[in-house]
C-alpha positions in Angstrom: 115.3 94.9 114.5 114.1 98.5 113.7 112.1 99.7 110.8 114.7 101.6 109.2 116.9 97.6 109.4 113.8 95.4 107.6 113.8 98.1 105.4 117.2 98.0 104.5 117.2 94.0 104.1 114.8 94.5 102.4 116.1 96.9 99.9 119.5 94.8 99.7 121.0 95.1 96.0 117.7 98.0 95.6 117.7 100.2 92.7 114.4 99.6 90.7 111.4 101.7 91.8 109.6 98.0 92.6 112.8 97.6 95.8 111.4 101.1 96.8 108.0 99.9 96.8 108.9 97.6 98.3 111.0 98.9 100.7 108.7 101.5 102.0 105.6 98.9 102.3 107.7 97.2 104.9 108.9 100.1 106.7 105.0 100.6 107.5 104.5 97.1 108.2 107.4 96.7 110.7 106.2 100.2 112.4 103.0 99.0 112.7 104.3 95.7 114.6 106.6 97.7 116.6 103.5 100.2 118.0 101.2 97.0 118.1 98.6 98.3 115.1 98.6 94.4 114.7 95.6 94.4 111.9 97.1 97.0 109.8 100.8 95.2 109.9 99.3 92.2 108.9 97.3 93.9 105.7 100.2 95.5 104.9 102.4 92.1 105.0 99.9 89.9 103.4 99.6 93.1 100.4 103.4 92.5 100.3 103.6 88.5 100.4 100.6 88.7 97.2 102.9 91.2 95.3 106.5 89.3 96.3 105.3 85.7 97.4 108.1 84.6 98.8 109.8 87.5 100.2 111.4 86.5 103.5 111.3 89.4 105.5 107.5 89.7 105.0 107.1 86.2 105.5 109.5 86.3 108.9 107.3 89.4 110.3 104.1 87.9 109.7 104.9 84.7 111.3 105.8 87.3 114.5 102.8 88.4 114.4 101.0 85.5 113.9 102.9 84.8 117.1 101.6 87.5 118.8 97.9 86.4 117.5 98.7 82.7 119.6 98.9 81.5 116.0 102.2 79.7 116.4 101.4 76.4 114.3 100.9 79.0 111.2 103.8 81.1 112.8 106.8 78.6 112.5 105.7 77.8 109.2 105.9 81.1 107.9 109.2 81.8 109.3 110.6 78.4 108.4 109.6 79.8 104.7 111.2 82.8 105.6 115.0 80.9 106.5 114.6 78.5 103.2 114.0 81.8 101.1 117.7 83.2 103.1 119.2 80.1 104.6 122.5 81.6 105.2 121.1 84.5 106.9 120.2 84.4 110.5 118.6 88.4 111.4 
């Protein structure tokens, strides 16, 4: 998934100037996982999971990462958080 795709599901339905916030902040973070800047990804995700708590593409991109980190116990749980938030969707 690009940058410019999380961004986009994450700005389904946007409108408000909070969606662009929000949009944008996960833009950064999924650049930064894509160019491996793992520690400023994951301050930019958890930033984003303390403003949107349950906001499944942030909590599916930092359980990648936490897969990336060999933190797979934390990882699955994150991104099984991430499928109950969107059950129907499988990106």
């Amino acid at each position: 998934m690009t940058s410019d795709e999380a961004a986009g599901a994450a700005g389904e339905g946007a409108g408000t100037a909070d969606d662009a916030e929000l949009h944008d902040a996960l833009a950064r973070a999924v650049d930064d996982l894509r160019h491996d800047r793992l520690e400023p990804a994951q301050d930019a995700l958890i930033g984003i999971l303390q403003r949107w708590p349950a906001q499944p593409d942030a909590l599916q991109f930092l359980g990648l990462l936490r897969h990336a980190q060999g933190l797979d116990d934390e990882a699955l749980g994150l991104i099984a958080a991430a499928i109950e938030q969107r059950p129907g969707h499988a990106g």
